[in-house]
C-alpha positions in Angstrom: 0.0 0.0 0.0 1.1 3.3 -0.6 1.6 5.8 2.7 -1.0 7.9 1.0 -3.5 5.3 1.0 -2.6 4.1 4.3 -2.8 7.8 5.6 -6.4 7.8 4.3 -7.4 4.9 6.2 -5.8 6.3 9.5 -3.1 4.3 9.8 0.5 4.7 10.4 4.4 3.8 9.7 6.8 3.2 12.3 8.9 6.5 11.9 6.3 8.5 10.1 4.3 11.1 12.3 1.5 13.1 11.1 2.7 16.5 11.4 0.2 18.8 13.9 -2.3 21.1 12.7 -2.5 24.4 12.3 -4.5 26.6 14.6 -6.8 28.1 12.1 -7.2 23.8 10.6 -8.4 23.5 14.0 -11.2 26.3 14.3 -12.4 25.5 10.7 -13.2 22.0 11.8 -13.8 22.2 15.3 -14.1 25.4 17.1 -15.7 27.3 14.7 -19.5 25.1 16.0 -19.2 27.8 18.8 -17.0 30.0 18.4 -18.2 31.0 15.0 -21.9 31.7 16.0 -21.1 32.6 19.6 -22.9 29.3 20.5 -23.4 28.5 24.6 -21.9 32.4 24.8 -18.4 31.3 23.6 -16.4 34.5 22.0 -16.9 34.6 18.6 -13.8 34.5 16.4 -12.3 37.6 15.7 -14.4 39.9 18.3 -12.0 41.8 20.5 -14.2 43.1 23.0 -15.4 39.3 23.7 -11.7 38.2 23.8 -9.8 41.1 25.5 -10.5 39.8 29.0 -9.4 35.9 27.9 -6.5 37.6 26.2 -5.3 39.8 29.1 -5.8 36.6 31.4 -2.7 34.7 29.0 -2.4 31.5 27.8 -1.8 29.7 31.1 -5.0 30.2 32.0 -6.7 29.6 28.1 -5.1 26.9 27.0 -5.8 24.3 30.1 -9.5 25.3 30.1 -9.3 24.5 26.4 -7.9 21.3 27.1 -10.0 20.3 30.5 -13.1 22.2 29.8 -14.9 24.8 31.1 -18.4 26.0 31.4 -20.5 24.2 28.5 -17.3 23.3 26.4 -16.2 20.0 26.7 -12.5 19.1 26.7 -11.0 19.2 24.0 -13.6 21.4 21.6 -15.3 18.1 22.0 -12.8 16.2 19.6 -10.7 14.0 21.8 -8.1 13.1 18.6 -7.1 17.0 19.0 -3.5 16.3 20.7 -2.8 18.9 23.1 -0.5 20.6 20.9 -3.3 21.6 18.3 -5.6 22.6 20.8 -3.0 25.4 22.3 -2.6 26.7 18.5 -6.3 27.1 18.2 -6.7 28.8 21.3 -3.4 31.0 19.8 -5.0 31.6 16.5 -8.5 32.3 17.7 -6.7 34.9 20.5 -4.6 36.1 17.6 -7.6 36.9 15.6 -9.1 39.3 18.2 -6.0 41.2 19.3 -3.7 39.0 20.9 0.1 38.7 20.3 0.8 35.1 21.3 3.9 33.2 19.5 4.2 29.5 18.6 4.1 27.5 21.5 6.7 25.3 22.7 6.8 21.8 23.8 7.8 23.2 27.5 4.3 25.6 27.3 2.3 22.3 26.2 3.6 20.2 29.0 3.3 23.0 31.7 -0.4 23.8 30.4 -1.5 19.5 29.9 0.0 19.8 34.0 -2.6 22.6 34.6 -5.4 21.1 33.0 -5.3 17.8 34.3 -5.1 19.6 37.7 -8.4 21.1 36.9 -10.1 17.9 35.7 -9.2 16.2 39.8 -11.5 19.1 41.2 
């Protein structure tokens, strides 16, 4: 089978990885069922009076509710196949889109926010 084909089907070579989404790949396909309409009162994509709390709060706070959940959003955006990694560019893209000034973030910032997160989900 061709890796093509076999990429298709979900599967996967030893030594081939799937490289991670994009941010705005992940609001298109996920986020965007709330955050797009404004859905359960999420803030809508791009609206930076909704976001300019969220953004002045950072990304240690933003990214492990994304991840654990908070209020009527599930963890995750409701898509558990979202690794951790595409769920803090989303939050950086949609944060981006309304003001923010967030950079790429590292593999340090997605271990330090999956620590937060899980903290939140033992409460």
């Amino acid at each position: 089978m061709r890796l093509r084909t076999l990429l298709l089907f979900g599967l996967s070579l030893p030594g081939f990885a799937l490289a991670a989404q994009s941010g705005a790949d992940v609001y298109a396909t996920t986020c965007i069922e709330c955050h797009g309409s404004g859905k359960f009162q999420a803030p809508l994509f791009g609206d930076a009076r909704q976001w300019k709390k969220l953004i002045r709060e950072g990304l240690n706070d933003l990214v492990p509710s994304a991840l654990a959940g908070i209020r009527k959003m599930p963890a995750k955006g409701g898509n558990p196949d979202l690794s951790d990694e595409e769920i803090a560019r989303a939050v950086i893209y949609m944060a981006n889109a309304a003001g923010g000034r967030f950079a790429e973030p590292t593999g340090a910032d997605i271990a330090r926010w999956r620590q937060k997160a899980d903290k939140r989900l033992k409460k």
